[in-house]
Every structure is written in C-alpha cells, then in structure tokens.
C-alpha positions as CSV (number, residue, x, y, z in Angstrom):
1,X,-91.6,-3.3,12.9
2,X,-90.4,-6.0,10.4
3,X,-86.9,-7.3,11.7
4,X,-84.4,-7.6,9.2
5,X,-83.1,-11.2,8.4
6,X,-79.1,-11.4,8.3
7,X,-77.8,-11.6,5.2
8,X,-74.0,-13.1,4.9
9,X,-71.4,-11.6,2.8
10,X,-71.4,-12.1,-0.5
11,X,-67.5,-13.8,-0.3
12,X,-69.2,-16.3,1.6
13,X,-70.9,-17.5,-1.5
14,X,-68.2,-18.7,-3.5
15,X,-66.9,-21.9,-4.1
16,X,-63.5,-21.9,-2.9
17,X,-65.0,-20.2,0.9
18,X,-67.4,-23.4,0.4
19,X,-64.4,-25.7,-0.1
20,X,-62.6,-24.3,2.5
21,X,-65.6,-24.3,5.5
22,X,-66.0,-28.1,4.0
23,X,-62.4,-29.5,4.3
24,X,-61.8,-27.5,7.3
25,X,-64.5,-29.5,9.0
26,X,-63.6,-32.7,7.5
27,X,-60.3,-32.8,8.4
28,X,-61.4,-31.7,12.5
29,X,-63.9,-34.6,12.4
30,X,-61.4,-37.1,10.9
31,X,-58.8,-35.6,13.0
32,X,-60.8,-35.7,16.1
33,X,-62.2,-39.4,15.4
34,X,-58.1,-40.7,14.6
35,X,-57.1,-38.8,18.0
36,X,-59.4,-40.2,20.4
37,X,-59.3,-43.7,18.4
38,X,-55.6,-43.8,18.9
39,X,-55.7,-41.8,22.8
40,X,-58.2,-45.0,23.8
41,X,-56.3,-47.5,22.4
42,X,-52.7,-46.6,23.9
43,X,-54.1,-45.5,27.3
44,X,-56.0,-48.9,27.3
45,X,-52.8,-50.4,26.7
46,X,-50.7,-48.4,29.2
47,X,-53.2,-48.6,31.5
48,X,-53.2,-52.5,31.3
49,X,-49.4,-52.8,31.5
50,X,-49.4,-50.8,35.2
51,X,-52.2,-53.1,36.2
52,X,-50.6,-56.3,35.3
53,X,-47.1,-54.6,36.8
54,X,-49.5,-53.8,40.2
55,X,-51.1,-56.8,40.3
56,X,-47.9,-58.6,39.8
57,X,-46.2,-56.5,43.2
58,X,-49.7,-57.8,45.0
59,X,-48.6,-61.7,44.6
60,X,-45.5,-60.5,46.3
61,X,-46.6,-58.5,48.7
62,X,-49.1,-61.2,49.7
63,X,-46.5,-63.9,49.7
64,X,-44.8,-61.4,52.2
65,X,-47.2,-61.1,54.0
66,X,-48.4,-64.4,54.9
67,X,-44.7,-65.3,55.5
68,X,-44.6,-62.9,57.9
69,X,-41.8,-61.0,56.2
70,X,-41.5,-57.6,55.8
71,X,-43.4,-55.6,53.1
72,X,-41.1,-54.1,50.4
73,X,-41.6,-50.3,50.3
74,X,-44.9,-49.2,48.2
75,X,-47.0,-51.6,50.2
76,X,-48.8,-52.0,53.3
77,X,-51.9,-52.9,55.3
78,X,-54.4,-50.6,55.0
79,X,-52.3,-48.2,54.0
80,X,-52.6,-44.3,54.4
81,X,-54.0,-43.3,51.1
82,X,-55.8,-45.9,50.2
83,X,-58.8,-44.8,47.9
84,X,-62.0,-45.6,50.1
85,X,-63.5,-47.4,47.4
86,X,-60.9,-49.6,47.0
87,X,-60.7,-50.4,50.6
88,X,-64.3,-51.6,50.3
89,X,-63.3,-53.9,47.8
90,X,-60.8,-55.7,49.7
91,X,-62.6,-55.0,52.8
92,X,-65.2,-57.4,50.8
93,X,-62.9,-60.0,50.1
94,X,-61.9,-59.1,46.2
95,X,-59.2,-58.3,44.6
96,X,-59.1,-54.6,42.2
97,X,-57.2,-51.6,40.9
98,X,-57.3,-48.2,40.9
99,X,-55.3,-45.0,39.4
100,X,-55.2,-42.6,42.3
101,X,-52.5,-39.9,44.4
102,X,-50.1,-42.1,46.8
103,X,-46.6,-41.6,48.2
104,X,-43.4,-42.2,45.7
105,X,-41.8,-45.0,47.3
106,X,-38.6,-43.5,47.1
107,X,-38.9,-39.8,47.6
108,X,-42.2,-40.1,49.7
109,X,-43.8,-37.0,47.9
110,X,-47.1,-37.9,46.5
111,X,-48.4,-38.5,42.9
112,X,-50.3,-40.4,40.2
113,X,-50.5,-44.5,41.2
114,X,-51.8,-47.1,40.1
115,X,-53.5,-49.1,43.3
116,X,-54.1,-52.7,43.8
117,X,-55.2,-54.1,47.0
118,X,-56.6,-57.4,48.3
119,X,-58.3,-59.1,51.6
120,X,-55.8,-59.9,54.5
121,X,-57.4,-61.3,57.9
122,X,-60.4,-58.4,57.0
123,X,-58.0,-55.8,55.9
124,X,-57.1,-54.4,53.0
125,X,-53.5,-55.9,52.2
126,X,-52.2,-52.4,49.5
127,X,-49.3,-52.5,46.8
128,X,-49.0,-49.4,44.4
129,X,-46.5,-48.7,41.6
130,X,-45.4,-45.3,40.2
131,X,-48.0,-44.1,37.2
132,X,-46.8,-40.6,36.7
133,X,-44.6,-42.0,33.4
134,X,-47.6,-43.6,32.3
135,X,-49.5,-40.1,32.6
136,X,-46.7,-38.4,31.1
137,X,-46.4,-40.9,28.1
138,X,-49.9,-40.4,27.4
139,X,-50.2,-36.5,28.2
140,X,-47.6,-36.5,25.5
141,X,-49.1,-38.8,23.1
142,X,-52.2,-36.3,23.4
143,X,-49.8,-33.4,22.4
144,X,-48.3,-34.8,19.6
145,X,-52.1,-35.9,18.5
146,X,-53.1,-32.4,18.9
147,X,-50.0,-31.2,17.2
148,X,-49.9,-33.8,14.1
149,X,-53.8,-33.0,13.6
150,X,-53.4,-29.0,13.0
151,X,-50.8,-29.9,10.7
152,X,-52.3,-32.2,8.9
153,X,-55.8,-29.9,8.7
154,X,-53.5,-26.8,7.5
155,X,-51.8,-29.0,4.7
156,X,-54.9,-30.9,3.7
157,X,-56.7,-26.9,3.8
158,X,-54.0,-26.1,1.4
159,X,-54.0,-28.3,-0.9
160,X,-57.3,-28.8,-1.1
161,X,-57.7,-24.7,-1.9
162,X,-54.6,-25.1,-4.2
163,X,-56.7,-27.9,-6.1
164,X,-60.2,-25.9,-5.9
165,X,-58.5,-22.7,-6.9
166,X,-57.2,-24.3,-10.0
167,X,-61.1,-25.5,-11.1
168,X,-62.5,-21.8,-9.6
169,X,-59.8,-19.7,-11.8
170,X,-61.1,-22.5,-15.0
171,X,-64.6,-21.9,-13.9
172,X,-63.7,-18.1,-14.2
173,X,-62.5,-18.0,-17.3
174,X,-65.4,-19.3,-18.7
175,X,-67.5,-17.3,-17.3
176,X,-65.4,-14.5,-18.5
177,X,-65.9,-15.9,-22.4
178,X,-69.2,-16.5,-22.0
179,X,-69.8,-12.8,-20.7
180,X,-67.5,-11.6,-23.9
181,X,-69.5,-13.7,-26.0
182,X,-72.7,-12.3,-24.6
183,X,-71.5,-8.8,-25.1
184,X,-70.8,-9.5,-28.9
185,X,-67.2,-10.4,-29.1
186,X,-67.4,-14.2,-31.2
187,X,-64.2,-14.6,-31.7
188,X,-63.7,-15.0,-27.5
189,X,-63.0,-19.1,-26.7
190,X,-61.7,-20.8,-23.3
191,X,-58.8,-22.9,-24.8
192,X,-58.5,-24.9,-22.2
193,X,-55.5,-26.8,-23.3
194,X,-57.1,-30.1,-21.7
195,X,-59.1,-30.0,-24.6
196,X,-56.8,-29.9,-27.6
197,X,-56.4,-33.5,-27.7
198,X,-59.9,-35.5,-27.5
199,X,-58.1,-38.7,-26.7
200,X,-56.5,-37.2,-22.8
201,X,-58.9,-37.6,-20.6
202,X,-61.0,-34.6,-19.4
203,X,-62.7,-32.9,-16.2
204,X,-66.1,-31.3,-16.2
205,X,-64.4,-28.3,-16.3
206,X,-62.8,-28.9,-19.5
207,X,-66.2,-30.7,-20.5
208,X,-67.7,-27.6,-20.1
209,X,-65.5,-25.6,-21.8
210,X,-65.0,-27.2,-24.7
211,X,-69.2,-27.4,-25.1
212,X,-68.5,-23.5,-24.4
213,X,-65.9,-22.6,-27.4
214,X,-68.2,-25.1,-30.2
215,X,-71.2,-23.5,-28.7
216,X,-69.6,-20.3,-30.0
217,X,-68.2,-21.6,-32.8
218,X,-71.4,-22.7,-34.1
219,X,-73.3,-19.6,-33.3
220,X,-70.2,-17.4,-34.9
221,X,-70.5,-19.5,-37.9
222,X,-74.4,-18.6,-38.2
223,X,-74.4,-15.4,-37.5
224,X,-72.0,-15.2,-40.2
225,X,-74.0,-16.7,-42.4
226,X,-76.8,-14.9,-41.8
227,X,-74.6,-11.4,-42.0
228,X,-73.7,-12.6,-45.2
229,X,-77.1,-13.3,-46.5
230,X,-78.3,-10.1,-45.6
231,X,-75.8,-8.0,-47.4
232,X,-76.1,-10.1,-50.3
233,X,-79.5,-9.7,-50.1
234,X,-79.1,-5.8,-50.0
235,X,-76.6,-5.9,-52.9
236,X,-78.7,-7.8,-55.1
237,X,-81.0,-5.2,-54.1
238,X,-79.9,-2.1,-54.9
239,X,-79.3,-3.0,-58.9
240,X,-82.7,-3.6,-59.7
241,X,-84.2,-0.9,-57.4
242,X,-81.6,1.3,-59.4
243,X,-83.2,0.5,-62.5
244,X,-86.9,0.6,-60.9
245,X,-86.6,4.0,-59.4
246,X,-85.2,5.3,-63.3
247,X,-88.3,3.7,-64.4
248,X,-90.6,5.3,-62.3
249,X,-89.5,8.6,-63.7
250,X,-90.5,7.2,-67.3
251,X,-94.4,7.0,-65.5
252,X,-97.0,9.6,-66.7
253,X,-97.7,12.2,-63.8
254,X,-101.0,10.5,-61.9
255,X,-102.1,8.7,-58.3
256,X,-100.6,5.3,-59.4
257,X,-97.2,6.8,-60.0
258,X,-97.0,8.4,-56.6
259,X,-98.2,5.2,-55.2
260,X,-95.1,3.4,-57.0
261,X,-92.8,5.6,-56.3
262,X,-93.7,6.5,-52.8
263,X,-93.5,2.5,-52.7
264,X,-89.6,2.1,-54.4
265,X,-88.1,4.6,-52.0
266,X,-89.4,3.0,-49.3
267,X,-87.6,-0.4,-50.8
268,X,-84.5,1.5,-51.4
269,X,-84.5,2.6,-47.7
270,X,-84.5,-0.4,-46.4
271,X,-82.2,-2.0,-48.8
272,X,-79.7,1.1,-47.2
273,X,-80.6,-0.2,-43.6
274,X,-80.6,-3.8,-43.9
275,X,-76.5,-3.2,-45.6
276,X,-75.8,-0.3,-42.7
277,X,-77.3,-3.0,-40.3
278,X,-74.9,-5.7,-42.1
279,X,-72.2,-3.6,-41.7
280,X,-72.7,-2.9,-38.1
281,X,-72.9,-6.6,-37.3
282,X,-70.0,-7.5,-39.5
283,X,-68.0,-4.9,-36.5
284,X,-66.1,-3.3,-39.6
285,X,-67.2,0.9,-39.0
286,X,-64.6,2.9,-38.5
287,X,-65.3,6.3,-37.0
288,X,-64.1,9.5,-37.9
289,X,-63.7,11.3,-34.7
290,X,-63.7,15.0,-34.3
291,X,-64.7,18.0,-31.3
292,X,-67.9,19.1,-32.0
293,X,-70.6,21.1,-30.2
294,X,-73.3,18.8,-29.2
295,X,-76.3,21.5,-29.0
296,X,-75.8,23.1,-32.9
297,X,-75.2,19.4,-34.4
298,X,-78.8,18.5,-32.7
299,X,-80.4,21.4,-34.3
300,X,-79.1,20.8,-37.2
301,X,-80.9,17.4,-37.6
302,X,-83.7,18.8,-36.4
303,X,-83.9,21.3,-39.5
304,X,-83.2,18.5,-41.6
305,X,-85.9,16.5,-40.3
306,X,-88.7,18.8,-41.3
307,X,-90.8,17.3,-38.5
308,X,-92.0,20.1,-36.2
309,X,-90.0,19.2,-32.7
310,X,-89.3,21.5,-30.4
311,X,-85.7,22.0,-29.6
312,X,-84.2,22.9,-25.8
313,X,-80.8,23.5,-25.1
314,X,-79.5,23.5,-22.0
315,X,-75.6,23.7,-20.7
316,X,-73.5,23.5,-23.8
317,X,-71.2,20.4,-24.4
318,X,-68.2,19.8,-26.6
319,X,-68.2,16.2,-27.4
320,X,-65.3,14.1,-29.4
321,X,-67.2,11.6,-32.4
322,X,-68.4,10.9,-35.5
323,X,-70.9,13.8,-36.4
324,X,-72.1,11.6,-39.5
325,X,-73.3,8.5,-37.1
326,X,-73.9,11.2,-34.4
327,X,-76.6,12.2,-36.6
328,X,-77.8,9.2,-37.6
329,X,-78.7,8.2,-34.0
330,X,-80.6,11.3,-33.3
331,X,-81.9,11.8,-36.7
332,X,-83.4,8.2,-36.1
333,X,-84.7,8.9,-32.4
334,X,-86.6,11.9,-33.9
335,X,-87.7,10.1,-36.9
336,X,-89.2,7.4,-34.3
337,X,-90.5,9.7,-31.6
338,X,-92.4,11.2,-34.8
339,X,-93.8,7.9,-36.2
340,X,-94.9,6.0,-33.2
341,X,-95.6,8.6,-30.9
342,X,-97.6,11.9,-30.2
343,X,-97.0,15.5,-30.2
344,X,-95.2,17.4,-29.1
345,X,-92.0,16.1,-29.4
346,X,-88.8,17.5,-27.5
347,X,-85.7,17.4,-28.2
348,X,-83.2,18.5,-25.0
349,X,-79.5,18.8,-25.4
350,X,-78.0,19.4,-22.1
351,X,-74.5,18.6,-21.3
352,X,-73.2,15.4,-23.2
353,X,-76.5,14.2,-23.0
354,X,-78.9,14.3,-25.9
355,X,-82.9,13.6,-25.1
356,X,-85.7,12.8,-27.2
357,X,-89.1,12.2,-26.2
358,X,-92.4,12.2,-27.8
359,X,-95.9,12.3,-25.2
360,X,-97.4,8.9,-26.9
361,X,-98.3,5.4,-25.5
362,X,-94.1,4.8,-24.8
363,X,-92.0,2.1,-25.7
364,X,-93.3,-1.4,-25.7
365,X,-92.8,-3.6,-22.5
366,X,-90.1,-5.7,-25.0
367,X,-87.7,-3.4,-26.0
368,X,-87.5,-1.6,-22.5
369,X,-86.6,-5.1,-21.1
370,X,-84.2,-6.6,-24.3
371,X,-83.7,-3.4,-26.6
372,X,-84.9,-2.8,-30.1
373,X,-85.3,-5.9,-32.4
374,X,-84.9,-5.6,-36.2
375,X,-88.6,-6.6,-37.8
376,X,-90.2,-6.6,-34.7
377,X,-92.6,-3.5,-34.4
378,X,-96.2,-2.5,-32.6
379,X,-99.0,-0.1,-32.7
380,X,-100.1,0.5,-36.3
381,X,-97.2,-1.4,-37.5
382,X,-95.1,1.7,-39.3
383,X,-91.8,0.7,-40.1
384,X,-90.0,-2.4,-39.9
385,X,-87.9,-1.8,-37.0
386,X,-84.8,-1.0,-37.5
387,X,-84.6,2.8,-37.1
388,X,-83.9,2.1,-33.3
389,X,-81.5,-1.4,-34.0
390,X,-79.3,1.1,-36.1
391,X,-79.4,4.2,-33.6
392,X,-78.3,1.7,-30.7
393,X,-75.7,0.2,-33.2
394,X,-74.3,3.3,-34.3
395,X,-74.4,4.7,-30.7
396,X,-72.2,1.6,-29.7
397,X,-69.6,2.2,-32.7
398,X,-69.0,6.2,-31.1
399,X,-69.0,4.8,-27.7
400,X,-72.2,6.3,-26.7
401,X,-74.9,4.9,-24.1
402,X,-78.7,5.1,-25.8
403,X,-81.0,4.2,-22.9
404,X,-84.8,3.7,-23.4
405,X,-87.4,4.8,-20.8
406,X,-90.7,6.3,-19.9
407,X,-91.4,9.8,-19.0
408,X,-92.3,10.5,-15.9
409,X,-95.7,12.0,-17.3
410,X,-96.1,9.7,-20.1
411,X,-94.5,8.9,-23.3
412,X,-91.0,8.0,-24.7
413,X,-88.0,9.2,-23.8
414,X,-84.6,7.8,-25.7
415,X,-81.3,9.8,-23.7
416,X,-78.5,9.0,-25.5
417,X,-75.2,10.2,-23.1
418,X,-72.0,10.8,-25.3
419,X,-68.2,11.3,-23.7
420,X,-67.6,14.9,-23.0
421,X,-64.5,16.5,-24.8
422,X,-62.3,18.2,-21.5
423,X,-59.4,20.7,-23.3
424,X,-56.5,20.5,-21.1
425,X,-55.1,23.1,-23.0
426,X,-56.6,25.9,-23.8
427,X,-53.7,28.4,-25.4
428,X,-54.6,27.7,-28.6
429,X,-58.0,29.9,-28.6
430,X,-61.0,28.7,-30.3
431,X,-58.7,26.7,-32.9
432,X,-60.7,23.4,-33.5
433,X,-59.5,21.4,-36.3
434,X,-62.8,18.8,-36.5
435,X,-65.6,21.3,-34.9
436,X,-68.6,22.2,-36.9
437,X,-67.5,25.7,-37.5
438,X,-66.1,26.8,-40.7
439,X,-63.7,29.2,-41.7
440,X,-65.7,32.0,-41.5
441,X,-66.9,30.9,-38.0
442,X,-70.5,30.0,-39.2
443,X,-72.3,26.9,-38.9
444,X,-70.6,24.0,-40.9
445,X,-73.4,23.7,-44.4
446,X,-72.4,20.4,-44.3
447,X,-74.7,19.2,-41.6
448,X,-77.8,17.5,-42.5
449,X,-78.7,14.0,-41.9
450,X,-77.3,11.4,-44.3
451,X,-79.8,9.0,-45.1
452,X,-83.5,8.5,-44.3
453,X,-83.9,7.6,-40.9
454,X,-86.5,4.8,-40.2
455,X,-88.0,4.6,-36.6
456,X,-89.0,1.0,-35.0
C-alpha cells in the first residue's frame, strides 16, 4: 500500500507565515548568541572578582597562620568541607580555587563559596568567601537575558509582520488587477501612489506595479485599436455589400448568379458578426431582461433553424434574460452542432440548463482547453469561427455559463446553464409582463432567431 506523503497547509505557503517562521528564528539565534555572549562574559568577570577577593583572604590567612595567630572565621586547616580535589592540590604543594557548598561564616548554614586553599606543613591551609551574591547577581542577569530576549523577538516579530504585511497586501492588490485584467476588465490599474512621481524612489513592489498598470495600458490601447478597426471595417462593409446584394437581383436567373449571391450573403453575414463581435468587445450591450420559459424559447429556434434536431424537454424552467441574445446563443450552438458535426443532433432543455450536442468527431483539443477563437476553425474548414466567440460572448452579456465538452459516447456537447427565475410571490396568477406568452395566451409570433447564426 502506497503511504501518503504529508502535505502542509496551504497558510503555510504564504509569505508573511514565511516571514514570520524566518524572523522568529532569527531573532532566537541572535538572541541566544547575545545571551550566552554576555552570561560568559559577566560570570567570567564575577567569577574573577571572588577569586581575587579569595585569594586575597589566603595571603592573610597564611600570614596568620605562620604567625601562629588565630585564623579569622571562614578559614582553617583542612577544613570540614573542603572539596577533595582541592585538598589534593594543596596536598601537592599548589595553590587553586574552587566554587563549591561551605559554611556561612556568620550564620554557619551552608551555601555557594568560592574556595581557595594552599600547602601548610603538608596540609591544606583553606580560606573561603561568601558566593551566593555572586550566584544571585548572575541567576538574575540570566533572567533579565531571558526576559529582554522574548521581548525583543515579539517586537522584532511585529514589526517585521507589520512591514511584510504592508508589501503582501501591495503584492495582493496586484494580483487582484491582474486577475481583473485577465477576466476582461482594462480599465483595472494598481495605483500605487509610490508611483505617481518617477523622481521618489521606488520598491520592487511599486516596480512591479507600475510595469503592471503600462502593461495594461498598452494592451487596453491595442485592443482598442484593433476594436475600432474592426467595426470600421464592418461599416465600410455593409455600404458596398448594400449595393452588391441590389445588384445581384439585376443578374439574369442562371448557376453563376446563385454562385454570387450565395457568395454576398455569406459577406454580409460576416460583416453582421464581425460588428456584433465589435460590439461585444467594445462591453457596450445592454440587455433587455424579461421571465421567459426556457423550454418553448428553445423550440422556437429550433423551428427557425430548419435543421432537423431533435428537441427533449425535460423539467420546465422560468428563466429571467434577454430572449433576443438567448436565441442567439442557442441558435448558434445548433447552427454549429449542424455544420461541424453529425447526426443526430439533440437538443435537451431541462431545468435552467440548455444542451446541445451533435454525435461527430467533438470539439477540437484547443477550444476545450482556451474557448472558441475568432478565425480559427478545423475539419473541412466551414465557417470562420465566430458562431461559437459570439454565443460565449452573448452568454457572458445575460450572465450565462456556456461550457464545452465531450459526450460520454462521443461527439459535442455545448450546456449552456442560465439563472433560474424563483417567484416569491405568486398572488398575481399567471401575470407575466416579459414572458413569451401573448395576450391570448399563445406562443409569442415574435420568436425566431434574429440573424444568421454562424458555427466555428
């Protein structure tokens, strides 16, 4: 069995955790080198002090001694207490110092010393001073080490995520833009206000940032342009093919007239996609929204398609949008499901949801993994791909979802989910002021398909 690795939370990923796990152990390793930098140093130095005061108390003692006067308290010949080791040494002729337990000189009861003993006639001639304020001076210098570091780890922590949080929440925004930019929306820039003035020096967040909003400015400004040429392109158009398709009705009846005028519709068609494609990029539609039930619009396109498609309805859905673009999207799916694919092809309205699928070779492997693309088409080469660019256009301006797929079994399938109209109130009967019934409570007349619609 194949043991699964640990995986850490995704939190632990960010920057600012990164910071923190960074100057947290940072500030322990400085903290820890500064404490035991400074506990060597001062208990070096309080250590010396006590063994110069020690050593100092051995001249006198010894001085005492060989007088032949008495021993001031804290001294003695070998006396009881005497670390072993330090016996030796003076045992051996040598002088040394220890920190060990001995007998307050004044109260008797025992505690930290510091020892210093000598030779006397082969004993061990034994003075020792108080060390227990020495071992409190440095316990305490310890505390306060201890003390002073966790402070100064929590307020460097602090700061440091104060200072990071300020470059994460810039870092943020930008990614924020960038997403709104990605998602269509040009007009979207950073601002970082450490950019408005090229002469204050900048961060590489504000670097970044400011290649960011002229990155967009520079792709708004050619999209523009290239919006622009296209509708002017499609107005320039449509005068000429005007006077083009009159002409063609001049043409004596015969093959070659067919030919030509088979030929200027298809022109005019895509003179009326390239503008609707103009006008979708240009973000200027405005819906018209109204209830409508979802199953009789569909099979009302389908009728106006004239393509043989079977039709299945499933649970009926009242959906609020634009029946004209509505329309246009399926109209368009059909259209393509007809042209690139194989029959038969279904149409299934169930719910809010709207599928068309045909039983061909499917969608190409690019515009399941990017979405349709305008001139960009395969197969035989039918169309000029932009049936599919406007349905997905269109579907966006009524706030539908058009997903492409494969059947399970082969073959297209387009689903197109729309947002399902919930009454909340229901005393007002069958009343429906933008449904597709008319007065007399037949089918609306008015619902064919506007337009041609041209698959990809």
């Amino acid at each position: 069995m194949r043991r699964r690795r640990f995986r850490s939370p995704s939190w632990t990923a960010s920057l600012t955790w990164k910071s923190a796990v960074f100057l947290t152990a940072m500030c322990c390793t400085l903290a820890a080198l500064l404490g035991f930098l400074v506990h060597t140093a001062v208990t070096r130095q309080v250590v010396e002090q006590a063994r110069e005061k020690t050593l100092s108390k051995l001249e006198a003692v010894t001085d005492a001694y060989e007088a032949g006067e008495p021993l001031p308290p804290g001294s003695g010949v070998d006396p009881p207490g005497l670390p072993g080791s330090l016996r030796a040494l003076a045992a051996g002729g040598e002088r040394g110092t220890l920190v060990a337990d001995a007998p307050h000189p004044r109260h008797g009861r025992p505690g930290p010393a510091m020892w210093a003993a000598g030779p006397a006639d082969g004993r061990a001639l034994a003075a020792w001073t108080d060390y227990g304020h020495s071992a409190r001076t440095i316990a305490g210098l310890d505390r306060a080490i201890i003390g002073s570091s966790l402070l100064a780890i929590a307020a460097t922590l602090l700061a440091g995520l104060f200072a990071v949080g300020r470059v994460t929440r810039r870092l943020h925004q930008s990614a924020r833009v960038a997403r709104r930019i990605s998602a269509g929306d040009l007009d979207a820039r950073v601002a970082d206000p450490r950019t408005a003035r090229p002469v204050r020096a900048q961060d590489e967040v504000a670097i970044v940032a400011g290649a960011l909003d002229t990155m967009a400015s520079t792709l708004q400004r050619k999209l523009q342009t290239e919006q622009r040429f296209t509708a002017d392109v499609a107005h320039e158009l449509r005068t000429p093919l005007t006077g083009l398709t009159a002409a063609t009705e001049l043409l004596p009846p015969g093959r070659p007239t067919e030919l030509v005028r088979d030929r200027v519709r298809a022109m005019r068609a895509l003179t009326e996609d390239l503008l609707e494609i103009s006008r979708l990029d240009a973000r200027t539609e405005q819906v018209d929204l109204a209830v409508h039930d979802l199953g009789p619009v569909a099979e009302r396109v389908v009728r106006a398609s004239g393509a043989p498609t079977e039709v299945r309805l499933g649970r009926a859905a009242r959906v609020e949008t634009d029946r004209r673009r509505l329309e246009r999207v399926i109209g368009n799916l059909v259209a393509n499901a007809h042209r690139h694919g194989a029959p038969p092809v279904v149409l299934e309205a169930d719910g809010p949801v709207v599928s068309v699928r045909d039983h061909g070779p499917g969608f190409p492997a690019y515009l399941l993994e990017d979405g349709p693309q305008r001139f960009r088409t395969e197969g035989a080469g039918k169309g000029h791909g932009l049936g599919l660019t406007i349905a997905l256009g269109q579907a966006e301006v009524i706030g539908a979802r058009l997903e492409f797929a494969e059947a399970p079994d082969g073959g297209a399938l387009a689903r197109l989910t729309l947002p399902e109209y919930v009454a909340f109130d229901d005393g007002d009967g069958d009343g429906n002021p933008g449904g597709d019934r008319g007065p007399d409570g037949g089918d609306d007349p008015d619902g064919s398909t506007r337009g041609s619609p041209h698959g990809s």
